[in-house]
C-alpha positions as a Python dict, from the first residue, in 0.01 Angstrom:
ca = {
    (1, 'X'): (0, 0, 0),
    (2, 'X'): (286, 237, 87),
    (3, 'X'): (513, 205, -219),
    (4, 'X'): (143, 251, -433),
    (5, 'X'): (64, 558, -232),
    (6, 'X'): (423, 660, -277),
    (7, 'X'): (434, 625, -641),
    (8, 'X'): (101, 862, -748),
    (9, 'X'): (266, 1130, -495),
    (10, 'X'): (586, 1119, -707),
    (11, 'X'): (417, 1134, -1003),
    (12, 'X'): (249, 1417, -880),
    (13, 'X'): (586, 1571, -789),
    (14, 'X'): (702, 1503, -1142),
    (15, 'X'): (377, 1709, -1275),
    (16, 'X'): (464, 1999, -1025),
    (17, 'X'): (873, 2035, -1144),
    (18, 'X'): (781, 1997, -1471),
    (19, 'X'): (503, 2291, -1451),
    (20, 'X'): (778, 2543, -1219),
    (21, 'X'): (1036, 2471, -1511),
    (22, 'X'): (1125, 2679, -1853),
    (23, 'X'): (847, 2615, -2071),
    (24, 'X'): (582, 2801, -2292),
    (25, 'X'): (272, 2862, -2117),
    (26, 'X'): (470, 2888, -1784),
    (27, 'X'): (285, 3126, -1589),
    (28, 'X'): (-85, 2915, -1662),
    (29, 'X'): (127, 2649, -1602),
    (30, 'X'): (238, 2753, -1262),
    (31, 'X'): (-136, 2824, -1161),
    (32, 'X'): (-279, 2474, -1265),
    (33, 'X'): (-33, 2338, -1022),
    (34, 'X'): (-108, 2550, -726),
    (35, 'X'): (-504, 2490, -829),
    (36, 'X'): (-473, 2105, -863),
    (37, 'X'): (-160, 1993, -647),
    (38, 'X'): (-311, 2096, -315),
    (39, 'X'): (-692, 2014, -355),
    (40, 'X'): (-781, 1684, -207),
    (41, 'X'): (-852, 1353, -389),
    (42, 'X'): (-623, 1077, -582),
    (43, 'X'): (-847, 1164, -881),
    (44, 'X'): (-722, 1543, -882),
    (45, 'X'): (-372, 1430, -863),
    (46, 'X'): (-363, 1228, -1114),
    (47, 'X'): (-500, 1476, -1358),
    (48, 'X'): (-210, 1740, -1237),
    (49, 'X'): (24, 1475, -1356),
    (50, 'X'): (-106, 1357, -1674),
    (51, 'X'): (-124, 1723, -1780),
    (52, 'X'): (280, 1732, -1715),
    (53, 'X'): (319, 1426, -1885),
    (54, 'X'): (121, 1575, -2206),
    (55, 'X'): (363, 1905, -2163),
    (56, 'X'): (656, 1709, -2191),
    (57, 'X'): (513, 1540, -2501),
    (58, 'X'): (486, 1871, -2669),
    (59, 'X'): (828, 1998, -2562),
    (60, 'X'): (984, 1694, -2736),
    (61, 'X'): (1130, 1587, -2433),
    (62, 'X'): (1300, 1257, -2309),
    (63, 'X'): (1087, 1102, -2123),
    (64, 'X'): (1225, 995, -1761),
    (65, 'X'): (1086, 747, -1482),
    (66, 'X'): (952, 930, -1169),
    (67, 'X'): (1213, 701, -929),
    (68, 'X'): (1536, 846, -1133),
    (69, 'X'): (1418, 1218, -1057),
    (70, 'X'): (1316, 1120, -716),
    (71, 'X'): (1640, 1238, -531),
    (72, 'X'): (1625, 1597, -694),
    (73, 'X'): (1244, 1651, -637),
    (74, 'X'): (1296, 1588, -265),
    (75, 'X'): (1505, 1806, -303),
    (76, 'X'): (1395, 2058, -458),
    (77, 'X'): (1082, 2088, -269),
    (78, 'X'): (1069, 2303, 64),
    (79, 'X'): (952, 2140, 396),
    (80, 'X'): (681, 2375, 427),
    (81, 'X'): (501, 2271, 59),
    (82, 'X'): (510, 1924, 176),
    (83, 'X'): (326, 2010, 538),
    (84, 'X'): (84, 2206, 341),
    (85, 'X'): (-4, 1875, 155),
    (86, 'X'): (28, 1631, 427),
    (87, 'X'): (-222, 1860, 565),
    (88, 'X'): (-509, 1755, 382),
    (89, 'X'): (-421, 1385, 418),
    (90, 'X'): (-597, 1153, 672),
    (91, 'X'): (-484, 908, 885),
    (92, 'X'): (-388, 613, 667),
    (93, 'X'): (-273, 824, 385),
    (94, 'X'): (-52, 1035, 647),
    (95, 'X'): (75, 685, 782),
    (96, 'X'): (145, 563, 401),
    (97, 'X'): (363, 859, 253),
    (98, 'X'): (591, 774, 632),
    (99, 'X'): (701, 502, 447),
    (100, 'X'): (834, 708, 110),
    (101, 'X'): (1149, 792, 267),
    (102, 'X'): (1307, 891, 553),
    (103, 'X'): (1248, 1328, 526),
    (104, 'X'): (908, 1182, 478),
    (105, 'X'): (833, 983, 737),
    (106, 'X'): (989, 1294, 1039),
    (107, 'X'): (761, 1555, 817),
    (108, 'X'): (465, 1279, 871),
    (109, 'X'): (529, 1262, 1179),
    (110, 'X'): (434, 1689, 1290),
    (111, 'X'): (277, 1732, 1552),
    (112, 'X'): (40, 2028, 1476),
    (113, 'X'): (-82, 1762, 1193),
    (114, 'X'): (-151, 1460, 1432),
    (115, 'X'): (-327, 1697, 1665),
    (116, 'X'): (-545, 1833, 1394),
    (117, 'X'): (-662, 1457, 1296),
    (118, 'X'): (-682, 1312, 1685),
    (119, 'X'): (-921, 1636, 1801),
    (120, 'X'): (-1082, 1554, 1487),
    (121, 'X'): (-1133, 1179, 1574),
    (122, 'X'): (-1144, 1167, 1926),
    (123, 'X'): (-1374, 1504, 2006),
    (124, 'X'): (-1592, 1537, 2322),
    (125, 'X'): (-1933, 1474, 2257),
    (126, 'X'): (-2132, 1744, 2270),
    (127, 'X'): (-2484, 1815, 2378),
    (128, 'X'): (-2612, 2015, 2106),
    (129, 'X'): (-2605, 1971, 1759),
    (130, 'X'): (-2370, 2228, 1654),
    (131, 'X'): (-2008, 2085, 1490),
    (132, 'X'): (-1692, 2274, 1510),
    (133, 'X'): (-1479, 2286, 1239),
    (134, 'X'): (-1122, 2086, 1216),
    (135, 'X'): (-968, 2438, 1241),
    (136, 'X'): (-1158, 2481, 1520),
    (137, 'X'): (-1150, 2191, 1726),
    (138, 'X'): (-745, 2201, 1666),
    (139, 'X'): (-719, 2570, 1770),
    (140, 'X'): (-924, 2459, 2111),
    (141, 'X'): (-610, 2269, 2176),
    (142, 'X'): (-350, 2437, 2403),
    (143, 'X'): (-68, 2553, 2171),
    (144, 'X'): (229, 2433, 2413),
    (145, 'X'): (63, 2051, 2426),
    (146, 'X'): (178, 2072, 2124),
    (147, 'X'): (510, 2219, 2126),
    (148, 'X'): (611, 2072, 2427),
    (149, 'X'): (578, 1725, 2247),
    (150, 'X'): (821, 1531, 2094),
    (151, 'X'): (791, 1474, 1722),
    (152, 'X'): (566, 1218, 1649),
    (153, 'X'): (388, 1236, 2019),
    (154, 'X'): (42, 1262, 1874),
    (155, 'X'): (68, 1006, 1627),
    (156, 'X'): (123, 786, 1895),
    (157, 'X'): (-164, 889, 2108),
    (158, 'X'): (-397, 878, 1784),
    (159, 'X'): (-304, 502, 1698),
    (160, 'X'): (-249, 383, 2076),
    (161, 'X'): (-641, 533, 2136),
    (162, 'X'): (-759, 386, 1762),
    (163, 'X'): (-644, 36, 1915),
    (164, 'X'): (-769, 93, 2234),
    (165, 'X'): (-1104, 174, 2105),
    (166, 'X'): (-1097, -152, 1870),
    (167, 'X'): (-1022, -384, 2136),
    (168, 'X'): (-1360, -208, 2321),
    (169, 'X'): (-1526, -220, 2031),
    (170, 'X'): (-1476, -582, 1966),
    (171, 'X'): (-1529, -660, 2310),
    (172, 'X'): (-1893, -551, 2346),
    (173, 'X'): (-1928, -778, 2035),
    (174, 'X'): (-1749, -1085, 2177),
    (175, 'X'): (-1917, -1074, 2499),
    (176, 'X'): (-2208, -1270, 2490),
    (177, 'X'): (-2073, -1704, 2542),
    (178, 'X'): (-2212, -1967, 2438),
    (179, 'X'): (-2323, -2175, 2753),
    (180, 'X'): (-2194, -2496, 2556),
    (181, 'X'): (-1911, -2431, 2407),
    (182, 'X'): (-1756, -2148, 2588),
    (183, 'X'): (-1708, -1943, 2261),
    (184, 'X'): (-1831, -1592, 2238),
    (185, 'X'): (-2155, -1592, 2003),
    (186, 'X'): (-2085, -1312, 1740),
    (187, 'X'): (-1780, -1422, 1618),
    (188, 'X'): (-1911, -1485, 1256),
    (189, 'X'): (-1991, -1110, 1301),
    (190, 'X'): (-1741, -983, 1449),
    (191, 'X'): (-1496, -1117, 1138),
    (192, 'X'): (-1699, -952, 878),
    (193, 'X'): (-1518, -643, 953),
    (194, 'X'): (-1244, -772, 721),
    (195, 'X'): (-934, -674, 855),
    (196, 'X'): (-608, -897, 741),
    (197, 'X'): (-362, -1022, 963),
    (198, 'X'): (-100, -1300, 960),
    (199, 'X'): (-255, -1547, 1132),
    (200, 'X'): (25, -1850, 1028),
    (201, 'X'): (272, -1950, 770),
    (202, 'X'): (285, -2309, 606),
    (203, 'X'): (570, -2458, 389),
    (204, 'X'): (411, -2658, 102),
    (205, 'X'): (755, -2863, 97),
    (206, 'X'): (661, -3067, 405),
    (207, 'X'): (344, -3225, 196),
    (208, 'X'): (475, -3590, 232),
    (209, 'X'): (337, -3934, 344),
    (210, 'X'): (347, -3883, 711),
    (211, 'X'): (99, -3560, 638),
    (212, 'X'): (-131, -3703, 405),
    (213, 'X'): (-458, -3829, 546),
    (214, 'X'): (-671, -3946, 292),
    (215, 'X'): (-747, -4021, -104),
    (216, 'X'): (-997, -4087, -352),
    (217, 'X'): (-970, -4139, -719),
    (218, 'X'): (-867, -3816, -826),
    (219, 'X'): (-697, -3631, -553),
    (220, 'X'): (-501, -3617, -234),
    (221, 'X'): (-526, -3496, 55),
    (222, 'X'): (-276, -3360, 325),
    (223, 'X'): (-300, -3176, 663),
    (224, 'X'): (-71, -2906, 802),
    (225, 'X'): (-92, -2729, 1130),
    (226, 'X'): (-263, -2525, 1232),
    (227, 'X'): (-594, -2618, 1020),
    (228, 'X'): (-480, -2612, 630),
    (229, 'X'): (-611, -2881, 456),
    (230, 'X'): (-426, -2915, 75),
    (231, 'X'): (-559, -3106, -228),
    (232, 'X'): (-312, -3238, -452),
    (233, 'X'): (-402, -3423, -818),
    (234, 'X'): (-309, -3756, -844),
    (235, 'X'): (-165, -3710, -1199),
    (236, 'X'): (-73, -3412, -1237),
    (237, 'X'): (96, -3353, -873),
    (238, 'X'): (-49, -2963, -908),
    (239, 'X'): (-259, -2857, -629),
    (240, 'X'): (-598, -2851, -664),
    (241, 'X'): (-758, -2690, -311),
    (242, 'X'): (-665, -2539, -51),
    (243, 'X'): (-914, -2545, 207),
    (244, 'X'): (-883, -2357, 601),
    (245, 'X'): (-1007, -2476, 943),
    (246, 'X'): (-936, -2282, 1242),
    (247, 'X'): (-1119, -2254, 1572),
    (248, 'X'): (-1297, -1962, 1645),
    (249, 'X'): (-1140, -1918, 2019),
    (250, 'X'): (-894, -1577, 1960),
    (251, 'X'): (-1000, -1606, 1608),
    (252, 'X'): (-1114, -1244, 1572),
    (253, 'X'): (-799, -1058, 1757),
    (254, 'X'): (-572, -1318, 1559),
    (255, 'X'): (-762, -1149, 1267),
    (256, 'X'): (-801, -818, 1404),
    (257, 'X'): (-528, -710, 1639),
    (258, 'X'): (-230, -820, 1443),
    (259, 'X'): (-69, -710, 1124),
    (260, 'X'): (-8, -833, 734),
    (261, 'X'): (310, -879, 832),
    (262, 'X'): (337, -1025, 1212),
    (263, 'X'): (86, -1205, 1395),
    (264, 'X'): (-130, -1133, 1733),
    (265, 'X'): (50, -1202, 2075),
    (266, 'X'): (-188, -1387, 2338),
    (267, 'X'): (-131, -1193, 2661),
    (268, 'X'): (18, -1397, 2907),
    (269, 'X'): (-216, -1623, 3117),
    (270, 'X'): (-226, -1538, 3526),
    (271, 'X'): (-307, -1883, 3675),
    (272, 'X'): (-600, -1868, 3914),
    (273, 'X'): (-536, -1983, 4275),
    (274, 'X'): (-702, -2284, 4451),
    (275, 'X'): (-638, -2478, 4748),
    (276, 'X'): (-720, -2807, 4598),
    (277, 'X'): (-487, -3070, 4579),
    (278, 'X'): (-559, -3199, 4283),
    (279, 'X'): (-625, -2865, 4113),
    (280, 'X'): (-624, -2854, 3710),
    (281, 'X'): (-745, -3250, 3734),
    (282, 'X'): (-1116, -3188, 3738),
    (283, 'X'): (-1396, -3003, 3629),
    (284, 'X'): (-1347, -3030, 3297),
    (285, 'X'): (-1635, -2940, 3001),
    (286, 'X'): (-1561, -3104, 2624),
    (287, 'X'): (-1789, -3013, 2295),
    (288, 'X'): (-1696, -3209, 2052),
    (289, 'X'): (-1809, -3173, 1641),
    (290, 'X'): (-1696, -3365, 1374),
    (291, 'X'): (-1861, -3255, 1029),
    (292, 'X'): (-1772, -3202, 662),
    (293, 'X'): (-1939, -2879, 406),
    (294, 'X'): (-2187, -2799, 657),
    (295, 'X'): (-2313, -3179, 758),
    (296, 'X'): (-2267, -3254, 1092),
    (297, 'X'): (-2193, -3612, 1204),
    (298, 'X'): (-2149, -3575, 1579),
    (299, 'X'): (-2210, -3298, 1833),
    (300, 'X'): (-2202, -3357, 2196),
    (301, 'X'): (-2097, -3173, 2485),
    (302, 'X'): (-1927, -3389, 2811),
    (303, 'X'): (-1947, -3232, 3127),
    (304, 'X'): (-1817, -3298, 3492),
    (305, 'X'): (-1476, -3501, 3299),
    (306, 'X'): (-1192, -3538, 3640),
    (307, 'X'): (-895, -3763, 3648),
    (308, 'X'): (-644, -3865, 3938),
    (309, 'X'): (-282, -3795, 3993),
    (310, 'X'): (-237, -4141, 3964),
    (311, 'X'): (-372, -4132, 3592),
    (312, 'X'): (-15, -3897, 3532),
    (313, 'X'): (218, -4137, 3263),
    (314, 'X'): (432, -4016, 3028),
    (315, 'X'): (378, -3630, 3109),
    (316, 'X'): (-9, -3676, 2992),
    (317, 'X'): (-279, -3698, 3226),
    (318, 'X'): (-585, -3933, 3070),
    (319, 'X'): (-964, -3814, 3050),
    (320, 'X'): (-1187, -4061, 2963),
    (321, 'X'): (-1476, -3953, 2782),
    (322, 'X'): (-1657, -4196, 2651),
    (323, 'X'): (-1562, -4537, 2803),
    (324, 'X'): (-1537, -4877, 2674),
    (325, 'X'): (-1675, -5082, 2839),
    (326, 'X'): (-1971, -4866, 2935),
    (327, 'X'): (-2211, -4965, 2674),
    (328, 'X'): (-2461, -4655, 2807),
    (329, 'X'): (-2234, -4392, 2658),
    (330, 'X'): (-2150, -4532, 2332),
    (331, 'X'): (-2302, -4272, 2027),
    (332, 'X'): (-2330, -4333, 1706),
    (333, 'X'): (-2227, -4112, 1422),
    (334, 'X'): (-2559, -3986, 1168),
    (335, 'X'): (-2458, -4040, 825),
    (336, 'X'): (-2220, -4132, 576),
    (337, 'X'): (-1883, -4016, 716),
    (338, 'X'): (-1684, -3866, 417),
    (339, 'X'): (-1500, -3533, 358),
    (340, 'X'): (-1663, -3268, 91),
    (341, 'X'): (-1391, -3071, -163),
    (342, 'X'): (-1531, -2922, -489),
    (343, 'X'): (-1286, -2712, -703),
    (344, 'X'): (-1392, -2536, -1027),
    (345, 'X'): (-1444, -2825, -1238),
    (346, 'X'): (-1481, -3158, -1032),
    (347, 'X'): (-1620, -3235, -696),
    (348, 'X'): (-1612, -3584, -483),
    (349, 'X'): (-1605, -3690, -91),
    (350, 'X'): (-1324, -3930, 37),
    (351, 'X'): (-1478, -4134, 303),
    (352, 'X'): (-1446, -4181, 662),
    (353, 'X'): (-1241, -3849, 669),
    (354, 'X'): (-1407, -3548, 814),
    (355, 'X'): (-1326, -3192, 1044),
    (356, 'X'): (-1269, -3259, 1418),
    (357, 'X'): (-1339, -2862, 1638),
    (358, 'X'): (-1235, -3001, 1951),
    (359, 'X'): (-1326, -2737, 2219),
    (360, 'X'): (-1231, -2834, 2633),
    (361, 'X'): (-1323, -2568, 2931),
    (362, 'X'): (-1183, -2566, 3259),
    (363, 'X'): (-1335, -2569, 3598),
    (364, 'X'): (-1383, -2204, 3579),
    (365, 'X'): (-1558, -2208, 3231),
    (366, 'X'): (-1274, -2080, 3040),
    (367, 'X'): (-1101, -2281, 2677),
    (368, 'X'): (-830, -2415, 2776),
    (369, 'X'): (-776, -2683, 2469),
    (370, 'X'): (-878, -2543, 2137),
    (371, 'X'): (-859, -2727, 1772),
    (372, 'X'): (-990, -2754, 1472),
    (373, 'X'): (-841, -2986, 1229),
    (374, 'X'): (-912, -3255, 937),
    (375, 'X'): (-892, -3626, 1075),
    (376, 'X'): (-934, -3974, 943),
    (377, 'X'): (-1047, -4295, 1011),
    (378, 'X'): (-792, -4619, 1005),
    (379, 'X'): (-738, -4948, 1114),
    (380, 'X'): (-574, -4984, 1424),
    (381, 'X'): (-264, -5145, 1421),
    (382, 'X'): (-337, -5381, 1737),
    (383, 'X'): (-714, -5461, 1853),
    (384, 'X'): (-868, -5273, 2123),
    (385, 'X'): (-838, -5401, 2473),
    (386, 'X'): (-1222, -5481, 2536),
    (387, 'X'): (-1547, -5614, 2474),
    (388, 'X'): (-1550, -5734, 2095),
    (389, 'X'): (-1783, -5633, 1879),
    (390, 'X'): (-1957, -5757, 1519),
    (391, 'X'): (-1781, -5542, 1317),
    (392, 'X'): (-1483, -5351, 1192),
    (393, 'X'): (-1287, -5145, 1428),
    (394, 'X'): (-1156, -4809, 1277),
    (395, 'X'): (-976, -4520, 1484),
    (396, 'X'): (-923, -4177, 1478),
    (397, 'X'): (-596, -3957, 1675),
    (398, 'X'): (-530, -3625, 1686),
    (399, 'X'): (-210, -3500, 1823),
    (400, 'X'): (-57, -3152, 1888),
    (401, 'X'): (221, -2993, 2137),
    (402, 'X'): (-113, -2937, 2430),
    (403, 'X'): (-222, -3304, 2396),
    (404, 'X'): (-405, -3590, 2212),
    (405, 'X'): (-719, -3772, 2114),
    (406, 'X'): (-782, -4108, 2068),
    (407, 'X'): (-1140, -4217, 1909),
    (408, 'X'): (-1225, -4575, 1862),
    (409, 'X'): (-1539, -4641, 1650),
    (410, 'X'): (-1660, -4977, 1505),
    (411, 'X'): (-1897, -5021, 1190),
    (412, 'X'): (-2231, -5134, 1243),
    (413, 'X'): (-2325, -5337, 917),
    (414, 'X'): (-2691, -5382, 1016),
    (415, 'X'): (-2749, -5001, 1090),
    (416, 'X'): (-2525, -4887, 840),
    (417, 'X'): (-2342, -4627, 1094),
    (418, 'X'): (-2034, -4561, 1305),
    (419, 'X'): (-2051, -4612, 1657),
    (420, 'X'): (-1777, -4427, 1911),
    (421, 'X'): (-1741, -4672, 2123),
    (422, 'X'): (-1431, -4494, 2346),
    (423, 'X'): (-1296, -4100, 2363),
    (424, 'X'): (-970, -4049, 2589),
    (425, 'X'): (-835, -3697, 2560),
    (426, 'X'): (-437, -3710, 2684),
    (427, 'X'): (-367, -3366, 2843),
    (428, 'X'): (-13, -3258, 2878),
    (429, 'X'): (80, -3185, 3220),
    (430, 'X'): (317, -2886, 3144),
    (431, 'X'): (-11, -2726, 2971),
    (432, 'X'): (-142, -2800, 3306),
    (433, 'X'): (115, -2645, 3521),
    (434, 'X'): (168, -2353, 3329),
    (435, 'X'): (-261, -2301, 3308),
    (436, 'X'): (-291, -2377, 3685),
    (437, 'X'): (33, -2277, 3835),
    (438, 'X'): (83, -2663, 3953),
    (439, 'X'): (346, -2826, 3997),
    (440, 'X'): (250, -3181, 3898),
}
């Protein structure tokens, strides 16, 4: 955005020296310059330089790039010309022509201009309907809290209160939960505002067999974290999709509150203090989804999950969920499991692959394991330590740096459905501590 902004103010530069030099018709010349180079609008400058451009064509002169007469324009033109038009620039444009070079990002950077836009922006409200003028509201401002600044002082306080009143802003929207999931309720609303920040970066390279997941006749498909989901042609080996799944929790300041460029910091987490000695081990809430293109499959919610410090192995504490051999709490899945991709052209579904938004709240009601991430269904590699049952065995595992799921489901031929017949989430106990402030 800078370097665009920077290039239609050089061209407008060019138009200006090219109108102040030797040529017939100098004097009119000189006027349309003063008449169009300091009237606002991109649309205005542009015309000022096209008409310098069309003088130069009928002077029969060599025509020269804006960037190799950039050095002597800067130049050339006094401080004072270039506050006059930063003057009738707003914020972003202001913030943008910083960013040309360095005399333009200390004359950006005036105080008397930053004061000008933040009285503008951040006026008292006033009972009546009667609106002072920009001149006005600036002129209300003591002179010496301006002088007494140091360059750039009100720039600062304009974008330190413009992010201050976004965070507000977006946290009257996010405040209303959702009772189930812990998840405010106007998130889908809340990222309509479109902003653009870096939420993460992926490196296509690491597409090999240990990240694919699943295949059907024309494509396949492989999973990298945190929730990308790439299609790749069989034949061809060119990509065909690229699809996204990320959880909603921080979704909106990840989107909002960071930059193109570098991504939002979570603040640091301040444990919560409790007396109980097996604090962090209980009191745990899980919704669980699995779905694919707007079909969901499974959605339950598992309250009151605990666990013992004897249940501690291999710095993962063990929730069990659904058990095994608890026949009550088995659930079966509703429809034909399979994973939805359409491109352009083709469409298909490769089956018993589908999207897995893990959500898990702690005693106090807050997330405390978030994911959201494409997972498939295989054969396990040795057979599950319980009751047997008339029918294949398939499971599902989820890993990450917080912890790990393990879903065991078995095919029901005569129903034609999937049946979960065990759920263990595997917590990491240094999550634990650092959530908590344990020490287990």
């Amino acid at each position: 955005m800078a370097t665009g902004r920077g290039r239609i103010l050089q061209q407008h530069w060019l138009g200006l020296q090219t109108l102040r030099g030797p040529s017939r018709g100098g004097g009119a010349a000189r006027g349309r310059a003063r008449t169009f180079g300091f009237r606002r609008g991109p649309g205005v400058k542009c015309s000022a330089g096209s008409a310098a451009l069309r003088c130069h064509a009928r002077g029969g002169r060599r025509w020269e790039s804006p960037f190799s007469c950039r050095s002597g324009l800067l130049d050339g033109m006094p401080s004072e010309i270039l506050l006059k038009i930063f003057s009738y620039l707003d914020a972003v444009s202001l913030l943008c022509a910083g960013c040309v070079s360095r005399r333009f990002y200390h004359l950006a950077n005036d105080n008397f201009i930053w004061i000008r836009i933040y009285s503008t922006a951040f006026s008292p409200t006033r009972s009546n309907w009667k609106v002072n003028s920009v001149e006005k509201i600036a002129v209300s401002v003591s002179f010496l809290s301006v002088q007494d600044k140091e360059a750039g002082y009100w720039k600062k306080e304009y974008i330190t209160k413009q992010i201050a009143s976004v965070k507000a802003a977006l946290a009257d929207i996010l405040k209303p939960v959702n009772p189930y999931t812990g998840l405010p309720v106007k998130t889908k609303e809340a990222l309509r505002l479109r902003w653009h920040s870096l939420i993460a970066k992926y490196n296509l390279s690491h597409l090999t067999v240990s990240t694919m997941i699943g295949c059907d006749r024309l494509i396949r498909i492989f999973c990298l974290h945190p929730g990308l989901l790439v299609g790749v042609w069989k034949k061809e080996e060119e990509l065909a999709f690229v699809m996204a799944n990320l959880h909603f929790h921080h979704l909106v300041e990840r989107s909002t509150l960071g930059s193109a460029t570098i991504p939002y910091e979570l603040p640091p987490h301040s444990p919560f203090l409790d007396d109980s000695p097996e604090y962090g081990l209980h009191g745990y809430q899980l919704h669980v989804d699995l779905h694919s293109g707007g079909v969901f499959y499974l959605c339950g919610t598992f309250r009151n999950l605990f666990t013992k410090k004897g249940n501690i192995e291999n710095g993962h504490v063990k929730l069990i969920v659904i058990h095994l051999k608890n026949n009550r709490e088995h659930l079966p899945l509703i429809g034909k499991v399979g994973l939805s991709w359409k491109t352009d052209i083709l469409d298909g579904c490769i089956k018993s692959c589908s999207m897995m938004d893990v959500t898990l709240l702690d005693e106090h009601g807050k997330p405390f394991w978030c994911f959201s991430s494409p997972v498939c269904m295989r054969s396990p590699a040795t057979p599950a330590d319980g009751p047997s049952f008339l029918g294949q065995t398939y499971s599902v595992d989820y890993v990450d740096a917080e912890g790990r799921v393990h879903v065991e489901l078995v095919w029901i031929r005569e129903t034609e459905e999937y049946l979960i017949v065990n759920l263990v989430l595997y917590l990491s106990i240094a999550k634990i501590n650092r959530w908590f402030g344990t020490e287990y």
